[in-house]
C-alpha positions in Angstrom: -7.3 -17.9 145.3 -7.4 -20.3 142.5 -9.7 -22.8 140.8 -8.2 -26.3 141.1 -9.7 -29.5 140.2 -9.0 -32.7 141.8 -9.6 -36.1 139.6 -8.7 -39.6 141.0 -10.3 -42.5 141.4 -9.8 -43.2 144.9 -12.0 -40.9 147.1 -9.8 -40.7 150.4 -7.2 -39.5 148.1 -9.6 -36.7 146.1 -10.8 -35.4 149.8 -6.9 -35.2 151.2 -6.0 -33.4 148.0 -9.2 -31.1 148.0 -8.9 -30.5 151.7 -5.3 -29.6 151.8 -6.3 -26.9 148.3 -9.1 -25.4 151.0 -7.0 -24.9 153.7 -5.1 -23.0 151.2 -7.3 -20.8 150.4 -8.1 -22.1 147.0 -11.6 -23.2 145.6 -11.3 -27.1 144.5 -13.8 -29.5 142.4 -13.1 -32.8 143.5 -14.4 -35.5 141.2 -13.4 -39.3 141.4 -14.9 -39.8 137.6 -12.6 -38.6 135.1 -15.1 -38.7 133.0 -17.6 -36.7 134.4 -14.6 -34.3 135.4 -13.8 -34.0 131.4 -17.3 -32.8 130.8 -17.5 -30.0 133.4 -13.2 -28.3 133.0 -14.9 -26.3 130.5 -17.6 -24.4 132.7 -14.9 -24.1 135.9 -11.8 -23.1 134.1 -9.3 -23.8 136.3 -5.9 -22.9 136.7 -4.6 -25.8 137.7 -5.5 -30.2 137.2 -4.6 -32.4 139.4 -5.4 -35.8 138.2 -4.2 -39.4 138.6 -2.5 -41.2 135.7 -3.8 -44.8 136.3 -7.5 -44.4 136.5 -10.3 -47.0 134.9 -11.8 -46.4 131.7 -10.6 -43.0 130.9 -7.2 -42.1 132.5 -4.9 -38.9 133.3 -3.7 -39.6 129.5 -7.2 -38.0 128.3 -7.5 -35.6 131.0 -4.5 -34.2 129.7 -5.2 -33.9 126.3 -8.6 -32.2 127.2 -6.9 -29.9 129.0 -4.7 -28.9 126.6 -7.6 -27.9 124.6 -8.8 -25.0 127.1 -8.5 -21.7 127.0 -6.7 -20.6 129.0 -4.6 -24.0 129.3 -4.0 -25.0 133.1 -1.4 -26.4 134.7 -1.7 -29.8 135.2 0.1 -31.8 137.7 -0.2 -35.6 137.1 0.2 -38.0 140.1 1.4 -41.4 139.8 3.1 -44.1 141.6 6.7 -45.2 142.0 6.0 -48.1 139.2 4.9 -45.8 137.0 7.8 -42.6 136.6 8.4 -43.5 133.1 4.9 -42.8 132.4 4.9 -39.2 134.0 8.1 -38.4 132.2 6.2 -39.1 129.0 3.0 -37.2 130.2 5.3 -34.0 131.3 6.5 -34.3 127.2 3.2 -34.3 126.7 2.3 -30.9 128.1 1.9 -31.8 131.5 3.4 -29.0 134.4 5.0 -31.9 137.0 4.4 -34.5 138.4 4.3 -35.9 142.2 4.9 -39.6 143.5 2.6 -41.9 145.4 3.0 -41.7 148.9 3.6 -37.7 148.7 4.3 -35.4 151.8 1.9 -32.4 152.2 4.6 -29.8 151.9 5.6 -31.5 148.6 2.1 -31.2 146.8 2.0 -27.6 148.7 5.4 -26.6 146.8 4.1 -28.1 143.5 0.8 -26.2 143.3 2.5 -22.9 144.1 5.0 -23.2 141.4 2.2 -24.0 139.2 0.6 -21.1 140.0 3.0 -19.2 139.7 4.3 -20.2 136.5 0.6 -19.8 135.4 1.3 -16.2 136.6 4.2 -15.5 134.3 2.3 -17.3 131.6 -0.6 -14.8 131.3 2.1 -11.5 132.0 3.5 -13.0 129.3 1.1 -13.2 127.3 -0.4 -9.5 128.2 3.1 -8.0 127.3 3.5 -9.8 124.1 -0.4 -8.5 123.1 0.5 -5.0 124.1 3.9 -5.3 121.9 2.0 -6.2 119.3 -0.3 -3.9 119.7 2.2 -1.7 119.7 4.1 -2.8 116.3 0.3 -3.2 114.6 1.8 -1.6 110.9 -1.4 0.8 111.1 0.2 2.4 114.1 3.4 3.5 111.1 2.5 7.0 110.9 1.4 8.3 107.3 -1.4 9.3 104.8 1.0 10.6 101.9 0.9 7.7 99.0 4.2 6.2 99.2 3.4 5.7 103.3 0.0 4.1 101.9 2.1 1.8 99.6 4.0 0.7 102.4 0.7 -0.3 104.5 -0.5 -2.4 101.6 2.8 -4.0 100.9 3.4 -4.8 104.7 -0.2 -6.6 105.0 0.7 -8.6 102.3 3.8 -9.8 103.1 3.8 -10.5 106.6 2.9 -13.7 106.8 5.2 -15.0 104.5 8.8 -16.2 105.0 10.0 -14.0 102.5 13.5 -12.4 102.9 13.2 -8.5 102.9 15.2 -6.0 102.4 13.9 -2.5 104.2 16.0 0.6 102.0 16.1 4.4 103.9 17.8 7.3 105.5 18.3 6.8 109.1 15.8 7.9 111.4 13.0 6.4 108.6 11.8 3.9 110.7 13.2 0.8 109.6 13.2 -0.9 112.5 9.9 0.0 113.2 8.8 -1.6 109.8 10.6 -5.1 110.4 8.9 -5.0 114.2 6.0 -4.7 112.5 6.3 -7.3 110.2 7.6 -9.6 112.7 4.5 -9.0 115.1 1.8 -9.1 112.1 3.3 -13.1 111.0 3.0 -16.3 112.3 6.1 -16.1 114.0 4.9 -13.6 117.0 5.1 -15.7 119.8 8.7 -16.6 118.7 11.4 -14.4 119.1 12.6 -11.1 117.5 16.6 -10.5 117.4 18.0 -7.2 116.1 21.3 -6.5 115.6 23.0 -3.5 114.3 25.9 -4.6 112.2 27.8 -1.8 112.2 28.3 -1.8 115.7 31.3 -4.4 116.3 34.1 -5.2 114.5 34.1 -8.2 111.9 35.3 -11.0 114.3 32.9 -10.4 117.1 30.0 -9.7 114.9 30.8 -13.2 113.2 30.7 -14.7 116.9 27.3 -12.7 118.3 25.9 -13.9 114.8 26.8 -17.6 114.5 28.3 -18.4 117.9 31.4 -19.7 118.7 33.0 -23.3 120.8 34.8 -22.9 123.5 38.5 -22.5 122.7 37.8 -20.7 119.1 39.8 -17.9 120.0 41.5 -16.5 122.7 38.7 -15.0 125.2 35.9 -18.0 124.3 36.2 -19.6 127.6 33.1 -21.7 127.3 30.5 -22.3 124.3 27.9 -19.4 123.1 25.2 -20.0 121.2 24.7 -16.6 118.3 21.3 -14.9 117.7 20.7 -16.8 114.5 20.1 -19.7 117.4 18.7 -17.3 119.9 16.0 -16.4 117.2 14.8 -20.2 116.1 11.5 -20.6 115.1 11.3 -16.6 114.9 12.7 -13.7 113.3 16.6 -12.1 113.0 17.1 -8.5 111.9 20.1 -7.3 110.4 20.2 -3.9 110.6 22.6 -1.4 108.9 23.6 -4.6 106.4 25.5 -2.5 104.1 28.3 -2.3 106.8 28.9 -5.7 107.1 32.0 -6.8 106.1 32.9 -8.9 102.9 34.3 -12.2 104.4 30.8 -12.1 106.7 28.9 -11.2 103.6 30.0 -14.7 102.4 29.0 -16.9 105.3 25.8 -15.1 105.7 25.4 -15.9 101.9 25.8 -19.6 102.7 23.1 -19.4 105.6 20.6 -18.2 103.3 21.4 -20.4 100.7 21.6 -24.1 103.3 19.7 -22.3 106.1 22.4 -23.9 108.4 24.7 -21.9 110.4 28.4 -23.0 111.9 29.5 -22.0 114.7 33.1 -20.5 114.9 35.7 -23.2 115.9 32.5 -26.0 115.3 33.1 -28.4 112.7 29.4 -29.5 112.6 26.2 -27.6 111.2 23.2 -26.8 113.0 20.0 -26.4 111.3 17.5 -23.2 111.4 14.2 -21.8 111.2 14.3 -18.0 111.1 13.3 -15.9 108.8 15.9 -12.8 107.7 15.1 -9.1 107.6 17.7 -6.8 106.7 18.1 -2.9 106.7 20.5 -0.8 105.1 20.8 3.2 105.1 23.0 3.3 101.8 22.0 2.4 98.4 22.8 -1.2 98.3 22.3 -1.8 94.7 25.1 0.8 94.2 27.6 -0.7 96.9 27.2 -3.9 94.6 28.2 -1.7 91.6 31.3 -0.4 93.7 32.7 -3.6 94.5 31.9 -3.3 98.4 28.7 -5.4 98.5 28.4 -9.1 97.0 26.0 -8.9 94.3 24.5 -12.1 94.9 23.8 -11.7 98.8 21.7 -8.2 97.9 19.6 -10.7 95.9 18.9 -12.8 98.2 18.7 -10.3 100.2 16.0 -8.2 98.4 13.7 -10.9 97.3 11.1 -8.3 98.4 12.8 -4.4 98.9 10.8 -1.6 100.9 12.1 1.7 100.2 11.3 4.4 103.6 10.4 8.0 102.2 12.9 10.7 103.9 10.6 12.7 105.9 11.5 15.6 103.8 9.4 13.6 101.0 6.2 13.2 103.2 5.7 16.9 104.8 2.2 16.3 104.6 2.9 13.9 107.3 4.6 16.4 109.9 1.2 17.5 111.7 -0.1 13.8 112.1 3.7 12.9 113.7 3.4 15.6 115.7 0.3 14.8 117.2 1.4 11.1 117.4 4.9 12.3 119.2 2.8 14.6 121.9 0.3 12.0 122.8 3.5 10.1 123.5 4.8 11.7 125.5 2.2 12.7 127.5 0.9 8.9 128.5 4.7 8.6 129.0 4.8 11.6 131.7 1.2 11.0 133.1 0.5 15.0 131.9 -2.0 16.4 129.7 -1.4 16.6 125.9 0.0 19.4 124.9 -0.9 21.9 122.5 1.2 23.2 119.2 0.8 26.8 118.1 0.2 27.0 113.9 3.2 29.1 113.7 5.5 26.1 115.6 4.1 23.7 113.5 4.4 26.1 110.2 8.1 26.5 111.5 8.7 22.4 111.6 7.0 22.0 108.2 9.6 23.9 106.6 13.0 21.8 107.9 14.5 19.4 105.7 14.6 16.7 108.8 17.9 14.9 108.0 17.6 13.2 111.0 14.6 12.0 109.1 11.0 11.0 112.1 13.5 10.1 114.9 14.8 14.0 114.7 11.1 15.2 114.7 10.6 13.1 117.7 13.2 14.3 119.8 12.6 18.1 118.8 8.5 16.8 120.0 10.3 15.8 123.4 12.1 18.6 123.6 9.7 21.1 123.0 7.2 19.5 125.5 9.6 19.4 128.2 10.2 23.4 127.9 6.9 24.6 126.8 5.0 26.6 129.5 1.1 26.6 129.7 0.8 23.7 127.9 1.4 25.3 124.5 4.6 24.9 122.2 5.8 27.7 120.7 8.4 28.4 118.2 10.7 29.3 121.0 10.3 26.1 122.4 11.6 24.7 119.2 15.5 23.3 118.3 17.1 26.9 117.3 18.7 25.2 114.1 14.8 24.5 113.5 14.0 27.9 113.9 16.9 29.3 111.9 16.3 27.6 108.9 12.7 28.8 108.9 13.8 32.1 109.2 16.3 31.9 106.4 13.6 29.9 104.2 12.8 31.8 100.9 9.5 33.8 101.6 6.5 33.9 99.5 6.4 36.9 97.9 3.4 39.5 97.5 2.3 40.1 93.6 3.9 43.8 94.3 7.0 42.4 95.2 7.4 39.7 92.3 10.0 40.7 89.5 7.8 40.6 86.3 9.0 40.9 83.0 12.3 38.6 84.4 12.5 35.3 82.5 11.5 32.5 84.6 14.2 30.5 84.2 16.3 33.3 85.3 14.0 33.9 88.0 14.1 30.2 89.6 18.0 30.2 89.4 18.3 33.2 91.0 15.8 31.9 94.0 17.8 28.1 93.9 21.1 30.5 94.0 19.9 32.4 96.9 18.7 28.9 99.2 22.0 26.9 98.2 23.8 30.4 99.8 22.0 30.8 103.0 22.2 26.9 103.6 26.1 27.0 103.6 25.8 29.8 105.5 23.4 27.7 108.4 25.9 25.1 108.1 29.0 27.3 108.9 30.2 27.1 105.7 30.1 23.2 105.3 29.0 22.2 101.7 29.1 18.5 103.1 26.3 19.4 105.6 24.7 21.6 102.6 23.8 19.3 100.5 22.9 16.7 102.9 20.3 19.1 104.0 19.3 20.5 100.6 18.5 16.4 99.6 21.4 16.6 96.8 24.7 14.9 96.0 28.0 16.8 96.6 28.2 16.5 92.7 25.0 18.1 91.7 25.8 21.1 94.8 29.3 21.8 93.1 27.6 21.6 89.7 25.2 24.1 90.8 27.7 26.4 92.7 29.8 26.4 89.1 27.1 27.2 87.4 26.5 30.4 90.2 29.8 31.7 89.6 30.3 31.3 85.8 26.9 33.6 85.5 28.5 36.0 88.1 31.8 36.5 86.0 29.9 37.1 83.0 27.9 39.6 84.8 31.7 41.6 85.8 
């Protein structure tokens, strides 16, 4: 049943209108004063208007604009006769839902009011997605206490609300995505939409049409016109993820669209203007693909206006517990079972893995583990065996009997470094690559090291 007022100054025409609404079901207001209708929408809130346009002394005009100043707005069908279509084309620019014609038939008004409803329906699930999605992407709900998480906060609740270009730096599995999201959703721009991309998903030529679009007839394939999610995300928010993949004759016309904020279609020979703002992510060092040749120096400029560098988890260990907690109660609202519990060795066990598949490995290891636990309790056993493993091969604390005194301590802390760098090849199956990824160190600074192991072991022979 809905609320549904009923203005016109004829009062044969208010009591059809207002009969046919009962009938219905619905609960109508009929008034015949517009004015006196204007001073009571407040107090009834209806979800739908049905006024008159030509009306003496105030007319559907102001009814409209009143209604557009209620919360929640209604839907407000205007009814006018055949003289007078012009003038409900301009109301419906206006803000008005439709619009019927003077003599109407009862199923017409009928099929009018039930659209109206029910595009009042989508309106407000609209509307409750979008809060819960921000809700959702609210930058508190980024997990992290550690300092350079803090710093992140802070920066994001400054910038949000700007246009600014930024540039979002990490490993994968950081939570880039998560940080433009967030951004996006904390801005002005929220209502309007948010495009991702991931760049290094498609090959130059079709990333340069799911960009910018293309006319039909560009290239063989483009049977008909496409609009690209610079136009899909007008008024709102693009982001490029994985940036540092993109191509250099792309990097170029993306440099122009920063620079005239106008894109091209491919195959168009006309401009079109736009209103987005531009958030990019890249899990490479940018600045040094610039160096290198591979990135335009000026498009990582414009680019960057404002960088945000994403701590590897291995940076932030003091983290692990609180993203553990945060990954169970996941997935518990997500299965509809109770939260599970983690037992302090498990969760000793996860704090001593590198991660180098950064939160989103942590995650799935969370998901994984809940799905085999029994009892409700994780155990190590329920844990990713690599996880396990590496805990296992972690250098122990040692007891006071067990420390080497009298040993230099230089000599000391080479011969611990010698002993991790061996038993993480040896995890990896003998893969230096996958070594030093995991140990947090270039390939150069590993083979350094290793040299430096096996010049001290020939002097020793």
């Amino acid at each position: 049943m809905a609320r549904i007022v009923i203005i016109d100054d004829e009062p044969a025409m208010v009591e059809v209108i207002s009969t046919l609404c009962r009938d219905k079901g619905h609960q109508s207001f009929p008034f015949s004063s517009a004015a006196k209708a204007l001073e009571q929408l407040p107090g009834i809130s209806p979800q739908i208007v049905i006024s008159d346009i030509k009306m003496d002394k105030v007319g559907g005009f102001d009814v409209l604009r009143d209604c557009q100043e209620l919360s929640p707005v209604p839907a407000v069908i205007m009814i006018t006769g055949y003289a007078s279509v012009e003038t409900a084309v301009e109301a419906m620019k206006l803000g008005a839902y439709d619009y019927i014609t003077k003599p109407f038939k009862i199923d017409e008004l009928q099929l009018t009011i039930q659209r109206a409803l029910d595009f009042q329906s989508a309106v407000r699930e609209n509307r409750h997605l979008r809060e819960i999605v921000k809700e959702k992407y609210r930058f508190e709900n980024i997990i992290g206490t550690c300092k350079s998480m803090q710093d992140i906060y802070n920066l994001i609740a400054k910038i949000a609300d700007t246009d600014s270009t930024i540039l979002i730096q990490g490993e994968s599995g950081t939570g880039k995505e998560l940080v433009a999201r967030a951004l996006h959703f904390n801005s002005q721009r929220q209502h309007q939409p948010f495009v991702a991309i991931n760049c290094s998903a498609l090959p130059e030529n079709l990333l340069e049409s799911e960009l910018f679009g293309h006319k039909k007839g560009a290239f063989t394939g483009a049977v008909q016109d496409k609009i690209g999610l610079f136009e899909e995300a007008q008024m709102g928010t693009i982001f490029l993820d994985e940036i540092n993949s993109m191509a250099q004759p792309l990097q170029t016309k993306l440099l122009r669209v920063l620079q005239e904020r106008q894109i091209r279609r491919v195959g168009d020979t006309k401009s079109i203007p736009i209103n987005v703002r531009v958030l990019a992510a890249t899990n490479e060092p940018l600045l040094e693909k610039t160096r290198s040749g591979n990135f335009r120096e000026d498009l990582y400029y414009r680019l960057a206006v404002i960088p945000i560098e994403m701590p590897p988890l291995r940076e932030r260990t003091e983290d692990i517990p609180l993203l553990v907690n945060h990954f169970i109660q996941k997935n518990a609202s997500q299965t509809g079972a109770e939260p599970k519990t983690i037992a302090p060795d498990a969760l000793k066990t996860l704090g001593q893995y590198n991660w180098p598949g950064n939160v989103r490995e942590l995650e799935n290891a969370i998901e994984r583990a809940c799905a085999l636990c029994d009892d409700g309790l994780i155990r190590q056993t329920d844990l990713p065996p690599h996880v396990v493993r590496h805990a296992q091969t972690a250098p122990l604390m040692l007891e006071k009997s067990e420390l080497p005194l009298g040993q230099k301590l230089d000599d000391y802390i080479r011969d611990i470094e010698r002993r991790f760098i061996d038993e993480t090849i040896k995890l990896n199956n003998s893969s230096r690559e996958k070594a030093a990824k995991m140990l947090g160190i270039s390939m150069a600074t590993l083979y350094r090291k290793l040299e430096v192991k096996a010049s001290r072991e020939a002097a020793r022979v």
